[in-house]
N, C-alpha and C positions, 0 to 999 in steps of 0.2 A: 408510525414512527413519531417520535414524542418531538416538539419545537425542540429540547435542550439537544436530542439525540440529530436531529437532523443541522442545527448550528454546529454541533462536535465535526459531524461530518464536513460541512462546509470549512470551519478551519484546517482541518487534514488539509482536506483539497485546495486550498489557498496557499499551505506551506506554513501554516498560521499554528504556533501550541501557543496554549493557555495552562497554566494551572493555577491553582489555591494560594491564597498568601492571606491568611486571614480573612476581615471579609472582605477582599478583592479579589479582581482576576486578572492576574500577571497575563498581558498578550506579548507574544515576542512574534517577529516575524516579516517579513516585506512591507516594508512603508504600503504602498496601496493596499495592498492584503490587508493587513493589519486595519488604515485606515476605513475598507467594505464593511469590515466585522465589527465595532468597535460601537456602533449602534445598534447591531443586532443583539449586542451582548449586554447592552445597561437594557435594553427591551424586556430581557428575557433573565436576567441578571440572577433570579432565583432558581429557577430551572435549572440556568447554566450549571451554579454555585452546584446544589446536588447533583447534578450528574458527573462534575469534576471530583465530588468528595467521594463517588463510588461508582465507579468507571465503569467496573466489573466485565470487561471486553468479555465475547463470547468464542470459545474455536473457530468459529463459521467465518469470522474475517479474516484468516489468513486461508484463502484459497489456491489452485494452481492451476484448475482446470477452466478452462476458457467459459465464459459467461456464458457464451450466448454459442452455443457448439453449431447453429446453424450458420451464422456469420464465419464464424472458423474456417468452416467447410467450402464455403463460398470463394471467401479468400484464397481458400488455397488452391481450390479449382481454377480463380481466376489468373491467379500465378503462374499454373503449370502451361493454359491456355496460353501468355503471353510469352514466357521462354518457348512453348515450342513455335509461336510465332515466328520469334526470333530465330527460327534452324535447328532448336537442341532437341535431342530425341529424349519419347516420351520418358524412360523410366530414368534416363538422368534430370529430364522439367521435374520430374516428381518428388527426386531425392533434394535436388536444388531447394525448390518452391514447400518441400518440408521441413528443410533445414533453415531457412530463411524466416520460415514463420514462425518456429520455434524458437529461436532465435530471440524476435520482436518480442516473442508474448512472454520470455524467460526474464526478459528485461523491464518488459511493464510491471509483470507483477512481483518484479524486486524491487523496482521502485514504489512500487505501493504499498508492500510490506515493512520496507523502512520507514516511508512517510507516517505510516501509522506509528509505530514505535518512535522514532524521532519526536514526534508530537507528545509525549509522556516523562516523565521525569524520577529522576533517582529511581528508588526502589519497584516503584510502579513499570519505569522503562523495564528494571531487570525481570520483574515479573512478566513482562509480556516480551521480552527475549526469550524465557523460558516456553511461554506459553507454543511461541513461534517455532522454539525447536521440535517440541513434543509433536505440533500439530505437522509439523515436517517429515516425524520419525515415523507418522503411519502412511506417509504418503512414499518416501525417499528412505527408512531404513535408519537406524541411529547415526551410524556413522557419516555419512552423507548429511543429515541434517543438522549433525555439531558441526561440519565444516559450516555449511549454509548459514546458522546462528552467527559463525564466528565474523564470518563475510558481513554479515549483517551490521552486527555489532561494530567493526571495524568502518564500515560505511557511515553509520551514523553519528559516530563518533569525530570523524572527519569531515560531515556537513554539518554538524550541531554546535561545532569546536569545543565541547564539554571534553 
């Protein structure tokens, strides 16, 4: 991973977008966030510069399947372990402590999906709105994934106040 590519990532994760405005780089985003990055970005300031003028994001970041399927597994077993602790028998621990987990992780990686996108601007945004439905329609089917864009869109629209 490239210094420019691995700061991009870091502002995601911050809450932090950047883009182009001549030769600067507009940062918006959480006073301390903002403040973290803001040296790493006149460091790297050229780097930054091209990787912002040509994003060119890849399908592979919008994911849905759990990272790490071993941790997953783990989780869930330990879940089902501690409901039936609690008295609940097993094949409702299971449905519970799979409902529950799926749940969590439908939420993380909605939130990471808009953080990505959010971070983007104008035309570029709608381009990886687009990107996000498509990469949703092989996973969830079209229909399902225009609702999911729409969510999406709608989300980030309402945290970015654009």
């Amino acid at each position: 991973m490239s210094a420019a590519t691995a700061i991009l990532e870091q502002a995601r994760h911050l809450g932090v977008s950047l883009r182009l405005a001549g030769d600067k780089i507009k940062v918006k985003g959480p006073k301390g966030a903002v403040e973290e990055i803001v040296p790493v970005l006149r460091e790297h300031k050229p780097e930054v510069m091209a990787a912002l003028a040509d994003p060119a994001p890849t399908p592979s970041i919008f994911q849905w399947l759990p990272l790490d399927q071993d941790a997953a597994r783990r989780a869930l077993e330990e879940r089902i372990g501690i409901l039936m602790a609690e008295g609940m028998p097993e094949a409702e621990a299971v449905r519970e402590a799979s409902w529950h987990l799926e749940r969590a992780r439908c939420w993380e990686r909605f939130q990471s999906h808009a953080t990505i996108i959010m971070t983007t601007f104008g035309q570029d945004r709608e381009a990886l709105l687009e990107q996000y439905r498509l990469a949703a329609a092989r996973v969830f089917g079209r229909e399902i994934a225009s609702h999911m864009a729409e969510t999406v869109r709608s989300w980030v629209t309402a945290k970015s106040g654009d």
